[in-house]
N, C-alpha and C positions, 0 to 999 in steps of 0.2 A: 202797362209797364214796358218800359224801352229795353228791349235786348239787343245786345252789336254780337256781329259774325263778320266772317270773308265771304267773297263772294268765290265759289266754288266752280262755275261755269257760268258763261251766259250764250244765249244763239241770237245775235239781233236778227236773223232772217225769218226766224218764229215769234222772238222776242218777250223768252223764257229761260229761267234760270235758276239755280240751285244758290243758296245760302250755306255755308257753314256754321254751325253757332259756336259761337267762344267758351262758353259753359259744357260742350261737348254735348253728344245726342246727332240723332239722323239728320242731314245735309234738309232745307225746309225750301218747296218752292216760292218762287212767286213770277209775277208777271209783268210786262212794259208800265202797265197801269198801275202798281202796284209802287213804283219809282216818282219819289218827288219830284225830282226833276228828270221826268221824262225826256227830255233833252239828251241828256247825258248820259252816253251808256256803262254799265259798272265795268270794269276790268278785274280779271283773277286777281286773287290777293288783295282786292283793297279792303276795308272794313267799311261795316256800315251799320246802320242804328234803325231799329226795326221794330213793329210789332206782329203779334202774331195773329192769327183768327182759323177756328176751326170751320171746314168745310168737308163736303163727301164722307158726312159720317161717322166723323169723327178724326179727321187728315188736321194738320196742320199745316198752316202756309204764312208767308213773311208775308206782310203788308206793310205800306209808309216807311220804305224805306230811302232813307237819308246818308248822304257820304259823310263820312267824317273827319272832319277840316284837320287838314296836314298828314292825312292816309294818303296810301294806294301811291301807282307808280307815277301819277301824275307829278305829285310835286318831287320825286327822286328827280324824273328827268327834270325838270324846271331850275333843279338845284346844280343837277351835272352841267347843266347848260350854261348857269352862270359862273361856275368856276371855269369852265371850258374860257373863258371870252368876250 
């Protein structure tokens, strides 16, 4: 089952980061490998589409997570930019 959150923080230097989930509940990790496209680093506030899987015990963590087409500040600036000019 696909759940979508924001992204809550991310470190590219560790290359670890916190999820929010949209259904509300605890902030859920995950990691660089964990990102579809690893390429791409998430930014604050964008949304993204996730699953989950239990680890250490009983933890949960975001896994295959996916941007979600026409989120996040990506395309705000893309859109500023084309009114700009």
């Amino acid at each position: 089952m696909t759940h979508f959150g924001k992204i809550k923080s991310y470190n590219s230097d560790k290359g670890t980061g916190m999820i929010t989930p949209d259904q509300g509940g605890d902030a859920l990790a995950f990691g660089r490998k964990d990102l579809q496209q690893e390429a791409q680093e998430p930014s604050v506030d964008q949304r993204y589409g996730y699953d989950t899987s239990e680890v250490n015990g009983g933890n949960m963590r975001a896994i295959n997570l996916q941007p979600q087409q026409g989120e996040g500040p990506g395309l705000q600036e893309q859109q500023a930019r084309a009114q700009q000019g």
